[in-house]
ZATORKOL-919004 format. One line per field, with one value per residue: residue number from 1; residue in one letter; x, y, z of N, C-alpha, C, O in turn. Coordinates in Angstrom, 1 decimal. Example, Ala and Ser with C-alpha at 12.3 -4.5 7.8 and 13.67 -1.06 7.14 Angstrom:
# residues 2
i c(1  2)
aa c(a  s)
n_xx c(13.2  12.8)
n_yy c(-5.7  -2.2)
n_zz c(7.8  7.1)
ca_xx c(12.3  13.7)
ca_yy c(-4.5  -1.1)
ca_zz c(7.8  7.1)
c_xx c(13.2  12.9)
c_yy c(-3.3  0.0)
c_zz c(7.8  7.9)
o_xx c(14.2  13.4)
o_yy c(-3.3  1.1)
o_zz c(8.5  8.0)
END
This chain:
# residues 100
i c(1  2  3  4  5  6  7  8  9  10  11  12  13  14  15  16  17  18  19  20  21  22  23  24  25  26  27  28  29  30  31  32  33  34  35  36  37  38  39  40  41  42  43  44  45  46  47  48  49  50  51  52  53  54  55  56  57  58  59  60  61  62  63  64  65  66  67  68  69  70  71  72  73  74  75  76  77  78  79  80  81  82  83  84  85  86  87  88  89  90  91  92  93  94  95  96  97  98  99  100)
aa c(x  x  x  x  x  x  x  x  x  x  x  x  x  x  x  x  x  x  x  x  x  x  x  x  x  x  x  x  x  x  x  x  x  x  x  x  x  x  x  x  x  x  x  x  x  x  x  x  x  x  x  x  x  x  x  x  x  x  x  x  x  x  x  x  x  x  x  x  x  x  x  x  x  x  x  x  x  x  x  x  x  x  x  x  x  x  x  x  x  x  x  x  x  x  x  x  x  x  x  x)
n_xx c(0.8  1.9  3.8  2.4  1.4  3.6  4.5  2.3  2.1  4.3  4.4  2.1  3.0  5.4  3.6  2.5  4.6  5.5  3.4  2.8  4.4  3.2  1.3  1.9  3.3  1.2  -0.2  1.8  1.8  -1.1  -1.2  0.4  -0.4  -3.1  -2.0  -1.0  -2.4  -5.6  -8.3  -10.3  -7.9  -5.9  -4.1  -4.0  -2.8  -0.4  0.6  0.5  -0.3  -3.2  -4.3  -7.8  -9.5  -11.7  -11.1  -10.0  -12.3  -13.6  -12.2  -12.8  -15.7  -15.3  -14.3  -16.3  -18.1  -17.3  -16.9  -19.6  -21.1  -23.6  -23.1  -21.6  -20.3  -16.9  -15.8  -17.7  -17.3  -15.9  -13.0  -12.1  -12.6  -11.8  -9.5  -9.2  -10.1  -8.0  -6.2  -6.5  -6.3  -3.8  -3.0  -4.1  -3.1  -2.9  -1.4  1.1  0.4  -1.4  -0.7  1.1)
n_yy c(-1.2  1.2  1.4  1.8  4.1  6.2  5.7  6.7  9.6  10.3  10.0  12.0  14.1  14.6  15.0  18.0  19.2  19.4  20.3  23.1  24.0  23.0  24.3  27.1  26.6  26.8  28.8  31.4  30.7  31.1  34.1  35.8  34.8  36.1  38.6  39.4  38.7  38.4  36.7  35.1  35.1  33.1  30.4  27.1  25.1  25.3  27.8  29.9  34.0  35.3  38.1  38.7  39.7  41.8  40.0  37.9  36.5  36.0  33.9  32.5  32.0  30.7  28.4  27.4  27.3  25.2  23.1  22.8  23.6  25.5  29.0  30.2  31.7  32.1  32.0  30.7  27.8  24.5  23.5  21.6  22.4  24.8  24.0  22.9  24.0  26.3  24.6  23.9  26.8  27.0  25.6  26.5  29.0  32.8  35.3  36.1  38.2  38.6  37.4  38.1)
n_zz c(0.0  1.0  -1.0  -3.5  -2.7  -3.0  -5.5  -6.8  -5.9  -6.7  -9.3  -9.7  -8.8  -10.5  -12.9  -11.7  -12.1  -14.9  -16.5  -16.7  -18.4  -20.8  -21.0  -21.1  -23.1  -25.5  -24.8  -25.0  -28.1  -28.8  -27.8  -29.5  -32.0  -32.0  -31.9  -34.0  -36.1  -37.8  -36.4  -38.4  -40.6  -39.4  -40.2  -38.3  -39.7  -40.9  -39.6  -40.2  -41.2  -42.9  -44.7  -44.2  -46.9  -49.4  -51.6  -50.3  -49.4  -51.6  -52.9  -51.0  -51.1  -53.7  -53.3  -51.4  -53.3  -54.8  -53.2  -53.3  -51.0  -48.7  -48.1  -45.0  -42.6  -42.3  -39.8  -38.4  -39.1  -38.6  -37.0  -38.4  -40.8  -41.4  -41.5  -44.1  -46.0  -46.0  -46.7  -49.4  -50.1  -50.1  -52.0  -54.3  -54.5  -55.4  -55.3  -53.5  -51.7  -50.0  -47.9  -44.7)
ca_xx c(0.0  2.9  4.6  1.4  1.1  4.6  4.2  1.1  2.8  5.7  3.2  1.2  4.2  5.6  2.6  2.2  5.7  5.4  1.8  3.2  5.3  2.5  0.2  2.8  3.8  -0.1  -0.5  2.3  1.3  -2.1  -1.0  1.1  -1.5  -3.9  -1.6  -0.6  -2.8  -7.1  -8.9  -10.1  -6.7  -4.9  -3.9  -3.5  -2.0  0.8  0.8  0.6  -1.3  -3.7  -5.0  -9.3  -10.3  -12.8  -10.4  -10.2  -13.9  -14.1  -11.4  -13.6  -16.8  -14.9  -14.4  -17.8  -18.9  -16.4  -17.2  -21.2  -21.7  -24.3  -22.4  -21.2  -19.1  -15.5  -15.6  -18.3  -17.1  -15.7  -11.8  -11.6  -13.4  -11.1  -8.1  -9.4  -9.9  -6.6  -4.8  -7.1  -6.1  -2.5  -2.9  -4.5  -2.4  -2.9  0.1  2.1  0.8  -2.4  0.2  2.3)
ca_yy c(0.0  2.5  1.4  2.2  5.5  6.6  6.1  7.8  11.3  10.5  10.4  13.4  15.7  15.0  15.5  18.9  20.1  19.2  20.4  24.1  24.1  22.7  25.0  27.9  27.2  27.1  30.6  32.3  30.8  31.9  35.1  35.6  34.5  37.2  39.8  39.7  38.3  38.4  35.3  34.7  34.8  32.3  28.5  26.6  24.3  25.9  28.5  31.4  34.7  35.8  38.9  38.4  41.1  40.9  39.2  36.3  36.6  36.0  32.8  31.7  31.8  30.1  27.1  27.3  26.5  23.9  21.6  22.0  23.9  26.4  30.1  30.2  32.5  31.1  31.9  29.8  26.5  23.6  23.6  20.8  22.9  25.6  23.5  22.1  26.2  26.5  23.9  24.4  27.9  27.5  25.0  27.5  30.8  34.1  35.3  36.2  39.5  38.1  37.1  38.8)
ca_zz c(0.0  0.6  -2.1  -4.5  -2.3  -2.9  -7.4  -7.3  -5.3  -7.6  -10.8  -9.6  -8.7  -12.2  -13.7  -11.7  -12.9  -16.6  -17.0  -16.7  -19.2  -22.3  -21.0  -21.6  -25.3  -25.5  -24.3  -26.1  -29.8  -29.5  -27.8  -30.8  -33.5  -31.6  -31.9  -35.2  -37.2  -37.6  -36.2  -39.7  -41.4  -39.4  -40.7  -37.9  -40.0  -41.5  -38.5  -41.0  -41.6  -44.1  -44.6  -44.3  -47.4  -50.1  -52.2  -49.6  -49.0  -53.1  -52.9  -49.9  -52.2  -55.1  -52.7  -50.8  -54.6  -55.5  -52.3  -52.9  -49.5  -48.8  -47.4  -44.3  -42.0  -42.6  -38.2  -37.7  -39.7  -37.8  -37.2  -39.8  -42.1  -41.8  -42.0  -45.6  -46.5  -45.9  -47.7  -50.7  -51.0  -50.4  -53.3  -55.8  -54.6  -56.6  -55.0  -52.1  -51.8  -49.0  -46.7  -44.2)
c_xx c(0.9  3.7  3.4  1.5  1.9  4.6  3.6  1.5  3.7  5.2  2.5  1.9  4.9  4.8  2.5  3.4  5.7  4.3  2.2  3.6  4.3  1.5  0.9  3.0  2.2  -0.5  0.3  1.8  0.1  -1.8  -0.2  0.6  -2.5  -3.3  -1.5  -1.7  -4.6  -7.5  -9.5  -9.0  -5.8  -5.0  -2.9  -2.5  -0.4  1.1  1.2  -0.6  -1.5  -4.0  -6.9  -9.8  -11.1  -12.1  -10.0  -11.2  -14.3  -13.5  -12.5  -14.7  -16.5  -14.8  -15.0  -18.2  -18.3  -16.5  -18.9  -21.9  -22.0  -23.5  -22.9  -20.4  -18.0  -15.3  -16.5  -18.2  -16.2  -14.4  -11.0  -11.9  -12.2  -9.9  -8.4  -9.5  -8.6  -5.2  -5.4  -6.6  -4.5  -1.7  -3.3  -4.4  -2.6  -1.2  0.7  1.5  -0.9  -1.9  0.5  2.6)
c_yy c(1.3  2.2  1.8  4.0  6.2  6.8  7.0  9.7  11.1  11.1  11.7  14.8  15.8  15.5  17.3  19.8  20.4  20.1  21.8  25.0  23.6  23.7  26.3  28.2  27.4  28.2  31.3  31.9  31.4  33.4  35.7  35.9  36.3  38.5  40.1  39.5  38.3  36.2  34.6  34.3  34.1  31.1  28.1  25.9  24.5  26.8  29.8  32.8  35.2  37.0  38.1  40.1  40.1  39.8  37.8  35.9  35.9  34.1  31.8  31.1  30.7  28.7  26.7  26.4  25.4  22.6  21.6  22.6  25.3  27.7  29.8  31.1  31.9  31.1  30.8  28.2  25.7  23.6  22.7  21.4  24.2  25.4  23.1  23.2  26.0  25.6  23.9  25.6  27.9  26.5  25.7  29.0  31.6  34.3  35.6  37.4  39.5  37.4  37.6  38.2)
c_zz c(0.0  -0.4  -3.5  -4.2  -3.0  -5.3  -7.6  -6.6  -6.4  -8.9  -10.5  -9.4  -10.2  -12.9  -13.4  -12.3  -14.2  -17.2  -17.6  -18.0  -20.9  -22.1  -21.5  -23.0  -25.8  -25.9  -25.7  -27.9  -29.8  -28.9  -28.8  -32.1  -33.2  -31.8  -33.0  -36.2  -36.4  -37.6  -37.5  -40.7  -41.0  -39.6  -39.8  -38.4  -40.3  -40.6  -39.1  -41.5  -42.8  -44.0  -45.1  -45.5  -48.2  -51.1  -51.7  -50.0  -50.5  -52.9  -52.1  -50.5  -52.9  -54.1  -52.3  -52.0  -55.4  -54.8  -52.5  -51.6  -49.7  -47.5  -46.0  -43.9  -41.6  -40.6  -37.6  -38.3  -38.4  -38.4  -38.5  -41.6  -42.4  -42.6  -43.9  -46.2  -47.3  -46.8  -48.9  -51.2  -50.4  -51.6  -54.7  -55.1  -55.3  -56.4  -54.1  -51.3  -50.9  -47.9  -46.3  -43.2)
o_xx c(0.7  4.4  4.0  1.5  1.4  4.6  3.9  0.9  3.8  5.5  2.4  1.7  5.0  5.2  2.5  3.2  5.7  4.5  2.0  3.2  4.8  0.8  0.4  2.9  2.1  -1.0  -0.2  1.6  -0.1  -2.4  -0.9  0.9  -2.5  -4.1  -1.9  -1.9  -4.9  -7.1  -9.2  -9.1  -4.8  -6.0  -1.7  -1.4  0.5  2.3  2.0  -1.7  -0.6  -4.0  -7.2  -10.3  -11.3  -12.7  -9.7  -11.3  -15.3  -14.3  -12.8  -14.8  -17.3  -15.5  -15.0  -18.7  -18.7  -16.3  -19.6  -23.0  -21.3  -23.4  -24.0  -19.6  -18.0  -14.6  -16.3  -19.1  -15.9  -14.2  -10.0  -11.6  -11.7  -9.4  -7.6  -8.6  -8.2  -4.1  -4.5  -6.4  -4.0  -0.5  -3.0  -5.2  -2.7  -0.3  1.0  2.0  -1.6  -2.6  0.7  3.6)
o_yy c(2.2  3.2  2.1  4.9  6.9  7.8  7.9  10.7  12.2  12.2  12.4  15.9  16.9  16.5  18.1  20.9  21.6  20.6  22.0  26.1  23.8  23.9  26.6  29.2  28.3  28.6  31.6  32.8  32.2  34.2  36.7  36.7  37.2  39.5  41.2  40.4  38.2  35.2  33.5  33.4  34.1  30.5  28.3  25.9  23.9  27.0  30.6  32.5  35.5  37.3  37.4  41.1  38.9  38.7  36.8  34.9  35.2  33.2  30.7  29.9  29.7  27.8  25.5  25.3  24.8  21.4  20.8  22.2  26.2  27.4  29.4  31.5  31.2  30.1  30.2  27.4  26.3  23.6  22.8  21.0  24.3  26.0  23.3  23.4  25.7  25.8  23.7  25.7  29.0  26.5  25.4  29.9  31.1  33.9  34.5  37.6  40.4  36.9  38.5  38.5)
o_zz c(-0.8  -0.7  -4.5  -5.0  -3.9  -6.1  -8.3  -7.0  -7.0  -9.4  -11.5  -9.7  -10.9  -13.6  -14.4  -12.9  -14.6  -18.4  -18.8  -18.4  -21.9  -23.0  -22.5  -23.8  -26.6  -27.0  -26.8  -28.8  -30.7  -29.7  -28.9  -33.0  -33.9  -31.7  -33.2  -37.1  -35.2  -38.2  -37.6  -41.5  -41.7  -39.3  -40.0  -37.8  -39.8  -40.7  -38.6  -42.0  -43.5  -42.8  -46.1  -45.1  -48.2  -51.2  -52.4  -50.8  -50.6  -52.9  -52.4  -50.4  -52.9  -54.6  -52.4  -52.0  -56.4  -55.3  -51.9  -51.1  -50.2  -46.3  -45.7  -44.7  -40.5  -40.1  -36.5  -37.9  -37.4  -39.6  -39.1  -42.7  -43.5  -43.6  -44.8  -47.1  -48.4  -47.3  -49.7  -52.4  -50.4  -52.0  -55.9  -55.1  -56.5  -57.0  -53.9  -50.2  -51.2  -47.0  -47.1  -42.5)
END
């Protein structure tokens, strides 16, 4: 029984040290993302910003009507939905010049 007790404080003090530290890089990336860049224009994936203009807004369209799905606010789509956005339009780029 003390030999169970003694893993489980061992396991839970590790745990409390470690935790600290994933919660951290957490923080700073999305404080980061939030600073720089609009909650519409970032790709988790790639961890890059867009600019959100009409010229997105148009690209966004052009893909709305290429998968068959009825408009939507690109904020209110489902994180998988974004992610697929995103690697769609960094597969059919205009050009560099919607990035910073």
């Amino acid at each position: 029984m003390q030999r169970t007790h003694r893993y489980l404080v061992s396991l839970l003090l590790g745990a409390a040290l470690i935790a600290p530290m994933g919660i951290q890089a957490t923080t700073v990336e999305d404080r980061d993302r939030d600073r720089n860049c609009p909650k519409d224009g970032y790709d988790r994936d790639r961890k890059d910003c867009h600019t959100w203009d009409d010229h997105e807004n148009r690209a966004y369209q052009t893909w709305q009507q290429g998968k068959h799905k009825t408009h939507r606010e690109f904020s209110k789509l489902k994180n998988k939905e974004q992610s697929e956005y995103w690697k769609w339009r960094h597969e059919h780029p205009d050009n560099d010049s919607d990035r910073h």
